[in-house]
Structure formats: structure tokens, C-alpha cells
SEDO-348988 format. One record per residue (C-alpha): y, x, z; residue in three letters; residue number from 1. Coordinates in steps of 0.05 Angstrom, whole numbers, plus 5000, padded with zeros to 4 digits. Each point is the difference from the previous one (the first is absolute). Layout:
<pts>
py, px, pz, resn, resi
Y, X, Z, ALA, NUM
...
</pts>
This chain:
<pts>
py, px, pz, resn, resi
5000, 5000, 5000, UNK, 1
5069, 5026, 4974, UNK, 2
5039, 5012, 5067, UNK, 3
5072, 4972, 5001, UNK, 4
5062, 4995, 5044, UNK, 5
5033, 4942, 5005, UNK, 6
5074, 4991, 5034, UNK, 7
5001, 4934, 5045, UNK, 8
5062, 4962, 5007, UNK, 9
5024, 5011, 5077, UNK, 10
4983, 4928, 5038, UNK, 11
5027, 4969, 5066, UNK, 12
4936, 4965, 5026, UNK, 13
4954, 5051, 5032, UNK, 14
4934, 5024, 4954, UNK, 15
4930, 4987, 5036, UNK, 16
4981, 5060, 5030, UNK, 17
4946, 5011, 4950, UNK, 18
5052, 5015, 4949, UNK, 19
5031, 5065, 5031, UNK, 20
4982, 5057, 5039, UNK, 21
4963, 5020, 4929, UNK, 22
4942, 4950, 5018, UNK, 23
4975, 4962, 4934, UNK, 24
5020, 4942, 4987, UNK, 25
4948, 4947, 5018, UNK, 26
4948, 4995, 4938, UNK, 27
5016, 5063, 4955, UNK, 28
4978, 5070, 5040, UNK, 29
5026, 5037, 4944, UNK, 30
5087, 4978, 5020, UNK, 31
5040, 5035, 5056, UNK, 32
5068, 4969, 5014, UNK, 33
5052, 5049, 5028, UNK, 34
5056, 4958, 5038, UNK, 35
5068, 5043, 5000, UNK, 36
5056, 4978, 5047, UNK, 37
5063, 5009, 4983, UNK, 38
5075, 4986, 5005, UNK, 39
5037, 4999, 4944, UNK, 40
5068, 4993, 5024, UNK, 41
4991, 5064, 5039, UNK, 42
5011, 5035, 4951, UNK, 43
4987, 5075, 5032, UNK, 44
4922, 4984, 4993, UNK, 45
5009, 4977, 4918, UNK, 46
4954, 5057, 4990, UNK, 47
4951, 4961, 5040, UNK, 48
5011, 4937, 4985, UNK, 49
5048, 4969, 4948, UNK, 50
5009, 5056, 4949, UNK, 51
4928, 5023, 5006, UNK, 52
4978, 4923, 4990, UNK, 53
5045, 4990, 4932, UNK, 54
4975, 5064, 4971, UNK, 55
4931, 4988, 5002, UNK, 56
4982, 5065, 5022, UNK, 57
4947, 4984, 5060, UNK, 58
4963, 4954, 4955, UNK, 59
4997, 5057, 4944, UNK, 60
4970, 5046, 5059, UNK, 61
4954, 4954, 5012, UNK, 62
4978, 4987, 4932, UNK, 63
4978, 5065, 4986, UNK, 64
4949, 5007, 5052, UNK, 65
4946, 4973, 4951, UNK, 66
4966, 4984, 5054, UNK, 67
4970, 4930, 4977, UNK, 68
5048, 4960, 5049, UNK, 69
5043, 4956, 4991, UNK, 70
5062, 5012, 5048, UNK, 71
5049, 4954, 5007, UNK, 72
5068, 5021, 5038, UNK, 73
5039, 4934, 5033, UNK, 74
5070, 5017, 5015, UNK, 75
5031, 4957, 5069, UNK, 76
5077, 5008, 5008, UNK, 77
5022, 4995, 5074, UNK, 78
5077, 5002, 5024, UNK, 79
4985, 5047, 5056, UNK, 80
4940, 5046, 5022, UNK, 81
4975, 4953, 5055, UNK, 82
4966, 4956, 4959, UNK, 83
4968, 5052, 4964, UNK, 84
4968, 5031, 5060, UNK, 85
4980, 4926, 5033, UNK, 86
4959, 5001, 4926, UNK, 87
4974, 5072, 5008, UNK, 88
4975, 4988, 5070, UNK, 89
4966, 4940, 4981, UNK, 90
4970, 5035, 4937, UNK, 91
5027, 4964, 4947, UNK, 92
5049, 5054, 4974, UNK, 93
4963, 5071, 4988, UNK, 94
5074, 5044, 4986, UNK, 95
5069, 4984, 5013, UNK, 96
5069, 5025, 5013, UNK, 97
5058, 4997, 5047, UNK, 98
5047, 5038, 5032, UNK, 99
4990, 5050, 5054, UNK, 100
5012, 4957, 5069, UNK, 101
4957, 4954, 4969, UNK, 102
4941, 5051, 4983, UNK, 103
4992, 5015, 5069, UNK, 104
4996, 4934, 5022, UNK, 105
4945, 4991, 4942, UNK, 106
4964, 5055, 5027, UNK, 107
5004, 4972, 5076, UNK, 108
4975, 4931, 4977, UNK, 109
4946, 5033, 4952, UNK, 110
4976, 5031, 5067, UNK, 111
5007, 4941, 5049, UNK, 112
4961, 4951, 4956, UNK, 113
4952, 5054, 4978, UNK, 114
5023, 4999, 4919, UNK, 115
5025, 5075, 5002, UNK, 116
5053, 5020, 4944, UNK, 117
5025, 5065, 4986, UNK, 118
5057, 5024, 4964, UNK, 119
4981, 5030, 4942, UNK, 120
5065, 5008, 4953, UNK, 121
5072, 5005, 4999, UNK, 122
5047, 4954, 4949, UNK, 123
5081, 5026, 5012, UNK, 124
5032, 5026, 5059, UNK, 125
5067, 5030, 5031, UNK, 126
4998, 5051, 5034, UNK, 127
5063, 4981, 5036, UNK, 128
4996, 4924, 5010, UNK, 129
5042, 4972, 4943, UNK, 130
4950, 4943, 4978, UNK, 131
5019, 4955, 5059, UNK, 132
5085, 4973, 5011, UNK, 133
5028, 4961, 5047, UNK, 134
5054, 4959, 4962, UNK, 135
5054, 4944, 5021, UNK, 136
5024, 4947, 4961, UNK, 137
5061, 5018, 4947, UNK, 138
5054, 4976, 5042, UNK, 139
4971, 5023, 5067, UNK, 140
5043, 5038, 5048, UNK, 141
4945, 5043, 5027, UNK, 142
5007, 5068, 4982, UNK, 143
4953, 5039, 5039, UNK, 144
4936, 4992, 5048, UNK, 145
5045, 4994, 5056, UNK, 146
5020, 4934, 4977, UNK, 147
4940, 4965, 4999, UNK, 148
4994, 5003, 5080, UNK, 149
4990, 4928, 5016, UNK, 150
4989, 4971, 4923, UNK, 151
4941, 4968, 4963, UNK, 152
4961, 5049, 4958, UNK, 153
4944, 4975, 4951, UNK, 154
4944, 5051, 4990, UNK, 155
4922, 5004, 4996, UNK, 156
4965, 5019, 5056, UNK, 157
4944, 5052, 4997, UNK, 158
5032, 5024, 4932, UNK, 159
5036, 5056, 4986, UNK, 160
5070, 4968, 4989, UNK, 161
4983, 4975, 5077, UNK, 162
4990, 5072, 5024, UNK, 163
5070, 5025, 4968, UNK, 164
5035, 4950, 5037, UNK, 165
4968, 5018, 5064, UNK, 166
5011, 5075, 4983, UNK, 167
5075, 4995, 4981, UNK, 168
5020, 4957, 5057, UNK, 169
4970, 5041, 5055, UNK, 170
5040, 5057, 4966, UNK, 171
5058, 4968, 5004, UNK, 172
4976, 4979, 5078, UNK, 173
4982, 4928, 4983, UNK, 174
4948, 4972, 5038, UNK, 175
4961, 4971, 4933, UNK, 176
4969, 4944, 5041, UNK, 177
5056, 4980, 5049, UNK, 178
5058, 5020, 4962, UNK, 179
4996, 4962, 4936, UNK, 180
4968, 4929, 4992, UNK, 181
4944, 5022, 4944, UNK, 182
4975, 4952, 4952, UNK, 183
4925, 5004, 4973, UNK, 184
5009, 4977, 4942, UNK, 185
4966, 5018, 4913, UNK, 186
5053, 5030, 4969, UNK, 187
5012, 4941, 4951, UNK, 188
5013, 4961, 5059, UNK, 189
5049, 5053, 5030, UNK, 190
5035, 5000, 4946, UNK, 191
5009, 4936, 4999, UNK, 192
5026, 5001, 5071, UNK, 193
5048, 5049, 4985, UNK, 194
5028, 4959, 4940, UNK, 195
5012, 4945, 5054, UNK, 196
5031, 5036, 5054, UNK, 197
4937, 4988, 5050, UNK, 198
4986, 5072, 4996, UNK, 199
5052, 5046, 5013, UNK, 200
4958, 5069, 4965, UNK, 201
4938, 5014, 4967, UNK, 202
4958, 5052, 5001, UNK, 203
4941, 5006, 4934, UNK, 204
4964, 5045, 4967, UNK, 205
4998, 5006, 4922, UNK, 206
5028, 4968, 4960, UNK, 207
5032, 4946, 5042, UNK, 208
5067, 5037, 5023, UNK, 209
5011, 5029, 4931, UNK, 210
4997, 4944, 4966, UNK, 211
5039, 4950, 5043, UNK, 212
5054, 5050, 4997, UNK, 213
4988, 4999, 4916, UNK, 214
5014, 4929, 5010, UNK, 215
5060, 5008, 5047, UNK, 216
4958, 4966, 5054, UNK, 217
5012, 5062, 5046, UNK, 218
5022, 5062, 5011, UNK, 219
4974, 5062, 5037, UNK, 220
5013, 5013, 5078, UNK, 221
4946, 5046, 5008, UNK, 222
4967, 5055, 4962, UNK, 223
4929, 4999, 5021, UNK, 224
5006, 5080, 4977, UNK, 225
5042, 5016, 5052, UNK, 226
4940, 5002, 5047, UNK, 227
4979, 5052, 4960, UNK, 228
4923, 4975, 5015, UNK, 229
4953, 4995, 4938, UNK, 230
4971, 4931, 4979, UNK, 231
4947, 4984, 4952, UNK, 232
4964, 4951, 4963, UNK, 233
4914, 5009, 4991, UNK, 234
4940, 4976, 4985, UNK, 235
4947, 4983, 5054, UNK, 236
4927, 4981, 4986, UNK, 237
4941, 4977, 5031, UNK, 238
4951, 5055, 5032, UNK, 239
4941, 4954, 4970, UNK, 240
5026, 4989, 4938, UNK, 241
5024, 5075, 4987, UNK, 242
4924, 5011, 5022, UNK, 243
4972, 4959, 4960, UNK, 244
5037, 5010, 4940, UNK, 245
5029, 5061, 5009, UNK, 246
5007, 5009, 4921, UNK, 247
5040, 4929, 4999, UNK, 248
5038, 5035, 5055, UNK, 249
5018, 5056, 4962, UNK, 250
5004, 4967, 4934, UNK, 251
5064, 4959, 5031, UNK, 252
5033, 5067, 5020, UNK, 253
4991, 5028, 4937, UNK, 254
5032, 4945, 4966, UNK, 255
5058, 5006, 5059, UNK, 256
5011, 5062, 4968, UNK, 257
5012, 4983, 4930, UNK, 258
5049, 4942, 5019, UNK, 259
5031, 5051, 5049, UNK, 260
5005, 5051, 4937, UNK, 261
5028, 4944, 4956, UNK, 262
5048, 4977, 5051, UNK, 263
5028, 5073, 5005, UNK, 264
4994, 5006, 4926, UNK, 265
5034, 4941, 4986, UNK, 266
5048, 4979, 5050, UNK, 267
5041, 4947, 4954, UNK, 268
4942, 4973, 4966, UNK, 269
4958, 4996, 5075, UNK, 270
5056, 4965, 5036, UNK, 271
5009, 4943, 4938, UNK, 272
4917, 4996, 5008, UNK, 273
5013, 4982, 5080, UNK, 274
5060, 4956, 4989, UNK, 275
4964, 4965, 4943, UNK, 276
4938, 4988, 5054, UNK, 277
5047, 4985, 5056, UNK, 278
5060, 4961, 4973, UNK, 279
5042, 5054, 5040, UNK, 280
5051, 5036, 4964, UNK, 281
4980, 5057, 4958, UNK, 282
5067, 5038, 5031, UNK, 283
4983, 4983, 5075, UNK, 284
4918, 5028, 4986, UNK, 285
5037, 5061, 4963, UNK, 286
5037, 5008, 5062, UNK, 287
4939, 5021, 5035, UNK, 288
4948, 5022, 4941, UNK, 289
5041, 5034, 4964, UNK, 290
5001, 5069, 4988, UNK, 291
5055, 5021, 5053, UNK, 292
4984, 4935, 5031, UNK, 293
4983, 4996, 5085, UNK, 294
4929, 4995, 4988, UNK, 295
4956, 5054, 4978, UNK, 296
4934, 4988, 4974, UNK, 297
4939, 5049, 5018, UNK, 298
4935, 4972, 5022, UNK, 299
4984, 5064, 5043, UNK, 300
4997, 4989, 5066, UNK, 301
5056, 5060, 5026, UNK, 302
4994, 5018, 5066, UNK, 303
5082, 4984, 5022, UNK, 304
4970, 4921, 4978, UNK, 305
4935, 5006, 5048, UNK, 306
5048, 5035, 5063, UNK, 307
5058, 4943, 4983, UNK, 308
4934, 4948, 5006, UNK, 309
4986, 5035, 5070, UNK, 310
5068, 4984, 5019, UNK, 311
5008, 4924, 4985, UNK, 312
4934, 4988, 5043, UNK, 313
5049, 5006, 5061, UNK, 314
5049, 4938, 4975, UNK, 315
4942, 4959, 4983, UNK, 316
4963, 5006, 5073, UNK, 317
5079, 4990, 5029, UNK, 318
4997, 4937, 4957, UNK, 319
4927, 4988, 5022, UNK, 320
4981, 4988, 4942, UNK, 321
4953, 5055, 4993, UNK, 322
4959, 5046, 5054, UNK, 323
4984, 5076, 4990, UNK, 324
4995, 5010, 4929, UNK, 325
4953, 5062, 4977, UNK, 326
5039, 5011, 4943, UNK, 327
4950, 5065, 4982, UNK, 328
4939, 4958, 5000, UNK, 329
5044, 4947, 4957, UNK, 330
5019, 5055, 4943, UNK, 331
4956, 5013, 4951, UNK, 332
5017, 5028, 4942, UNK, 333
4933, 5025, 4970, UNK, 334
4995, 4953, 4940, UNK, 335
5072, 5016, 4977, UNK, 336
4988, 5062, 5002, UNK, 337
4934, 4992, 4965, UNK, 338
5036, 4966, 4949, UNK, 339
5062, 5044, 4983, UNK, 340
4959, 5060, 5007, UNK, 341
5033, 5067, 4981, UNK, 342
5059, 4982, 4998, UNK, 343
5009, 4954, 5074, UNK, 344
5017, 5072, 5031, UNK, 345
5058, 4994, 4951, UNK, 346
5022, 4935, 5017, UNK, 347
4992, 5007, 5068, UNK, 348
5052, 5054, 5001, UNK, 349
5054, 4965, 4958, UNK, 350
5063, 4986, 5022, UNK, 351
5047, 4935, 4980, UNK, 352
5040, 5017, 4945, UNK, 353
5082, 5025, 5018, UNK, 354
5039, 4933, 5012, UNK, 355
5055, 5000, 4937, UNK, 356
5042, 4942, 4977, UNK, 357
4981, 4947, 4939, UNK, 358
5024, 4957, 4951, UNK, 359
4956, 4946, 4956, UNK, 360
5040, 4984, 4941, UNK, 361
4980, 4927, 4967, UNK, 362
4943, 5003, 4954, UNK, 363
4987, 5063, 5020, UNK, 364
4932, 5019, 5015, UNK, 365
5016, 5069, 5038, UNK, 366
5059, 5009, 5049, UNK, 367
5044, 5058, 5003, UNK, 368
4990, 5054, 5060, UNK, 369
5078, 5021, 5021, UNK, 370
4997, 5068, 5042, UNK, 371
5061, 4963, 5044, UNK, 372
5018, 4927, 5023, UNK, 373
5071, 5018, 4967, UNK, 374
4971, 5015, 4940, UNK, 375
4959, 4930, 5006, UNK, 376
5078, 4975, 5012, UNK, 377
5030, 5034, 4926, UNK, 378
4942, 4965, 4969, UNK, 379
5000, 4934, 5024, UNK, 380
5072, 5001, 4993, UNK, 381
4989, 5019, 4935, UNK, 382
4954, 4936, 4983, UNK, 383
5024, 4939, 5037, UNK, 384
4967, 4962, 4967, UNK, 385
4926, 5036, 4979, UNK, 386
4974, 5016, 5070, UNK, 387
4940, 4955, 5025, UNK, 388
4992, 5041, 5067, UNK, 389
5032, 5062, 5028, UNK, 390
4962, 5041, 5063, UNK, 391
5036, 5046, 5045, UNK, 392
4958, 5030, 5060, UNK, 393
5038, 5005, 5066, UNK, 394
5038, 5061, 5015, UNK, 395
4958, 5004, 5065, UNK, 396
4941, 4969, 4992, UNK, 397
4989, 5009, 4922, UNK, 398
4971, 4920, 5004, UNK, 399
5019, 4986, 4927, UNK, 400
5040, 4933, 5003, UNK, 401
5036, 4962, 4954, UNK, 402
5065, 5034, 4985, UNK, 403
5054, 4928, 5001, UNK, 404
4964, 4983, 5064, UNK, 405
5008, 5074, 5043, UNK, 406
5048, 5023, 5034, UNK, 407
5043, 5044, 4973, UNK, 408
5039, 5057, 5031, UNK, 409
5056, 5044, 4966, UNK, 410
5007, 5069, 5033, UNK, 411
5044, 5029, 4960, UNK, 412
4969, 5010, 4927, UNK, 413
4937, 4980, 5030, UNK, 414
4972, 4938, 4991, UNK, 415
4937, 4980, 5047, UNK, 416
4954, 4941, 5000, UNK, 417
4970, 4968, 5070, UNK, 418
4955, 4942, 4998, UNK, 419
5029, 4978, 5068, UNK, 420
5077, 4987, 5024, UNK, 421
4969, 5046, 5074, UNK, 422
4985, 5065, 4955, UNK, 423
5059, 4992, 4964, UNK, 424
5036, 4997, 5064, UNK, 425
4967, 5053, 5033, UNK, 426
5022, 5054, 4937, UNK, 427
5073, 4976, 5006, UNK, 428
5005, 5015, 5075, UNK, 429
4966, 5066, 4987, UNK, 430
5054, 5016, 4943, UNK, 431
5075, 4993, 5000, UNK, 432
5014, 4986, 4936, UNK, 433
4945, 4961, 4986, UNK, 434
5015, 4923, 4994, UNK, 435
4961, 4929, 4968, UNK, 436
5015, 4974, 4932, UNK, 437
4984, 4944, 4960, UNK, 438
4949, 5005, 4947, UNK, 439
5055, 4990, 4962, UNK, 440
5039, 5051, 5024, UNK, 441
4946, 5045, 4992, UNK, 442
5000, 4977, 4923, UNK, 443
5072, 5002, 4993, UNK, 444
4998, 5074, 5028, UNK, 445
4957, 5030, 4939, UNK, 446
5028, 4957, 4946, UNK, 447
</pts>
């Protein structure tokens, strides 16, 4: 029997058991279904999820086992990671992904209910914490962390976004359970609450704060990079699945690789694949897929990503949300490694490309790399009218952001980007001459 793949349309209703965990289905010995979870609005773990699922390329792995079986690979799209691990632990989802405070509370509920997962790849990361913002609304008068002692702020609790805000506001000595009134709340529905003035901030991970400021639904109060604490997206698995199939297993992170290769060959053409899947804006996924964009994309598993892992365990048991977490035991990266071979020494030692400042002119399908954000300036001055996005990263941070929503900064002939009005701030006290501008100011100064 000619083996094929065959890619499943993602469903809501949960699948029989007999249907995952590469059991056959009931009947035909000879067809293994592979259920992938996924989100596809988090768009750090595309190469994982929705850019690996439009390209085709796990199903093409697949195929050429010529093995006689039939696999057959059903794609579920979840909002958040929870729901993803309540399906792994009750063996009806065999690999998923989700962000890094989430991973370790798949792994403590894979070990609690006896359905062991292990992390097994990496999707994109930031070394410095730039995928998760706290914004405001547009007209808010909040203008640093200090302000939002005593206000309502929407997050998700147990993700990532969650542990920023409890991070940043014990920096800024904010009790993050006392001193703010904290919402638990899916990002669509905090941003809905910020739109209607029940929520005074919100803290998300990708893409939620870039795009709502895109919209002019927000704008940036924190820089999740200032922490300077990495966070990542990965993949996590089921120990009995990667044992059972371990070439299914490894298949998938192959085909990772080749949508994480096309992504980083391809930025333009990768980010209009998401947007196309997502309905998001192809300029907001740019934002963080692109090639200078806050996520980087590398499915080894670096060590600075396993120690920053070791690190959130503490804000989850504060939370109690999680126990002791053996995050060693958790981390296995044996199969990607398996299946990147030579060169996963290579990628393990790669660093994020230099932050540098971008413009995406309309119809174009490259953008143009500027060695300055005033140089970015002359050229979107230049064009009023033939610029579909333009990047600058933050002068601090290097978060790329969009350049008409920073905060810009004139010190003298220097022109600097922040992604929030707090770093901004914190330069101009540091610099005598230094003062804010207008975006267009900032225009109006290189024209």
C-alpha cells in the first residue's frame, strides 16, 4: 500500500482518543494520525505551527518514509497553551507549542497526571524579553509602571505576558498581587477591556501589543526587553509518543527546520503566508518575523533559554500555579539534534542578527535595511506616500517597533527611537540636550 500524508483541517470538538497519540485509527492498522497543537496567532511558534502547516512541509516528511502507512497529521488551533496541554495530558495531542511559562506548567501537569512531555524544540526567542508589552490605551495618561499602582490590568495568568508584569512591577517595587487589581483574562478579551476603559493596561505576548498599537488601539508603557530576561516559544511532546514514534518525532523537527529556513529566507514572503493564515496584518507579523524583527527563529535549544526556563519556575510556584519544576529532566533535546545533525552545533551557537532600522515600500516584496533610524527618517520623508511599514529598534533595547508609534528623542543631530514614553524619559534625564519630538518632528528634521 502506497503510504501518504494527509493534512487534517484543525477541529474544535475533541478527537476520540483512538485517533491521536499515533494509535490507528479504529479498522485500518496500516494509518497513524499525528495531532499537532498549535496557535496560530502566536505567531513566534509559526515555525511550529501556522507557517509549517501552510507549507506542507511535515506531510512531505512524512510521505517519504515509504513505509506502507498511511499518516495523517490533524492540525488543532488553540488561543493559548493551556488548552493544548489539558489535550496532551489526556493524550489526545502527541506535539504542541507554547510559550515558555507555559512549557513548564506542561511539563508539571505531564508529571502530575502521569502523561510526561518534554521539550524537545525551540520556535523564536529574545534574548532580552521584547516579545511581551505592557500597553495603555491611546489616550491614557499612564506613562510608566509606577502608574499602574492601584489600576486594573488584563493579562493571562501562567503565560509569559503574566510573568513580565509580575517581573516589571516588583522592579519598580509593586507588589504584583496587592498593588494592582489583575485581570485573568484571553488576550482578545483584554483587549477588549482596554478598548472599554474596564482595564486600565494590558500585558500580552505576540502579537497582541503590536498589533493593537498597528491599529491605534494602544500604545507601549513597557518594554518587556527592559528586563533584559530571555523568552521563548517551543515545542513539547509526549515521552510516549516521541517513544513510540521517534521517527514521526523527528520527522516534525525536520520539517521545523525547513519552515524555520524559509522564514529566514524569506521574511516578506513568510510574514504575508502568516497574515494570509491569520487575518493579522502582514506588517504587525513582520514586526516580529521579520528579519530584524523581535523574534528570532532557531529550533536549538541554547542554553541562556533552558537557565531563563530555571528562572520562571520561581514566579510560577509564587503564583502556585506550579511546584518544583525539574526543568533538566523536562529538556530534551536529543531528536532535534538527531534531526539537524552537523550542523545543530552551528545553530546552537548563533546569535540574533544586529537590530537595524526598516522600511517596506508598497508592493514591495523585500524591505530596505537603513544602517540608522535617521536614515529610515530621509527615506520615509522621501516617500510619503510608498511606505507600507517602517521599523526602528529602540535605542536601548533594540525591540524593533514601529517607527510613527515610538518615541522619538532629538539629541542634537541624533535621532533615537524608544518603544516606551519611560525609556525615552530615562535618556533625556541622562542627557542635557536631549529632548522628545513628534514623529513629525522627527520627519520634519531630515527633510
Amino acid at each position: 500500500m502506497k503510504r501518504t500524508a494527509v493534512a487534517a483541517s484543525a477541529v474544535v470538538l475533541l478527537l476520540p482518543l483512538s485517533a491521536c497519540g499515533g494509535d490507528a485509527e479504529a479498522g485500518d492498522s496500516s494509518t497513524v494520525t499525528v495531532t499537532v497543537g498549535y496557535q496560530s496567532k502566536t505567531i513566534n511558534t509559526v515555525t511550529a505551527g501556522t507557517l509549517l502547516r501552510s507549507l506542507g512541509y511535515f506531510e512531505k516528511q512524512l510521505t517519504s518514509f515509504g513505509d506502507g502507512v498511511t499518516y495523517k497529521v490533524v492540525w488543532q488551533d488553540y488561543a493559548t497553551g493551556a488548552p493544548i496541554t489539558a489535550q496532551m495530558t489526556a493524550g489526545k495531542i502527541d506535539i504542541g507549542s507554547m510559550g515558555d511559562f507555559p512549557l513548564l506548567i506542561n511539563a508539571a501537569r505531564g508529571k502530575q497526571l502521569n502523561r510526561p512531555t518534554h521539550l524537545v524544540s525551540v520556535t523564536g526567542y529574545n534574548l532580552r524579553g521584547g516579545l511581551n508589552t505592557i500597553v495603555t490605551a491611546p489616550d491614557s495618561g499612564l506613562s510608566s509602571l509606577k502608574d499602574l499602582k492601584g489600576k486594573k490590568v488584563s493579562t493571562s495568568v501562567g503565560s509569559a505576558a503574566d510573568g513580565t508584569l509580575v517581573r516589571a512591577l516588583q522592579r519598580a517595587g509593586i507588589d504584583p498581587n496587592d498593588g494592582i487589581e489583575k485581570l485573568n483574562q484571553q488576550p482578545a478579551v483584554g483587549a477588549s477591556a482596554l478598548a472599554a476603559g474596564s482595564a486600565d493596561a494590558l500585558s500580552q505576548f505576540v502579537a497582541w501589543p503590536g498589533l493593537l498599537t498597528y491599529q491605534g488601539k494602544a500604545k507601549a508603557l513597557y518594554d518587556g526587553a527592559q528586563l533584559n530576561l530571555p523568552t521563548f516559544h517551543g515545542v513539547t511532546a509526549r515521552e510516549d509518543f516521541a517513544e513510540d514514534r521517534p521517527a514521526v518525532l523527528e520527522a516534525f523537527l525536520k520539517a521545523q527546520a525547513q519552515a524555520t529556513d524559509y522564514l529566514n529566507a524569506h521574511p516578506v514572503t513568510a510574514a504575508e503566508k502568516v497574515a494570509e493564515a491569520t487575518g493579522l496584518p502582514a506588517e504587525v507579523v513582520y514586526l516580529y518575523n521579520g528579519a530584524h524583527g523581535i523574534s528570532t527563529f532557531d529550533p536549538a535549544v541554547k542554553p541562556q533559554l533552558v537557565s531563563a526556563l530555571k528562572q520562571d519556575v520561581s514566579v510560577l510556584k509564587a503564583a502556585k500555579l506550579t511546584g518544583d519544576v525539574d526543568v533538566d529532566a523536562f529538556v530534551d533535546d536529543q531528536y532535534v539534534k538527531k534531526a539537524l545533525g552537523a550542523s545543530y552545533g552551528k545553530q546552537l551557537a548563533a546569535t540574533p542578527p544586529a537590530a537595524a532600522s526598516e522600511a517596506w515600500p508598497k508592493g514591495a516584496q523585500e524591505t530596505r535595511t537603513f544602517k540608522s533610524p535617521a536614515q529610515l527618517l530621509s527615506y520615509v520623508a522621501a516617500h510619503p506616500d510608498g511606505i507600507r511599514a517602517a521599523y526602528v529598534p529602540d535605542a536601548t533595547t533594540g525591540t524593533l517597533w514601529f517607527a510613527d508609534k515610538a518615541v522619538w528623542v532629538a539629541d542634537g543631530e541624533k535621532l533615537l527611537p524608544f518603544v516606551a514614553p519611560a525609556t525615552a524619559q530615562a535618556y533625556v534625564d541622562r542627557h542635557e540636550a536631549a529632548r522628545v519630538i513628534t514623529y513629525a518632528d522627527a520627519l520634519e528634521r531630515v527633510s
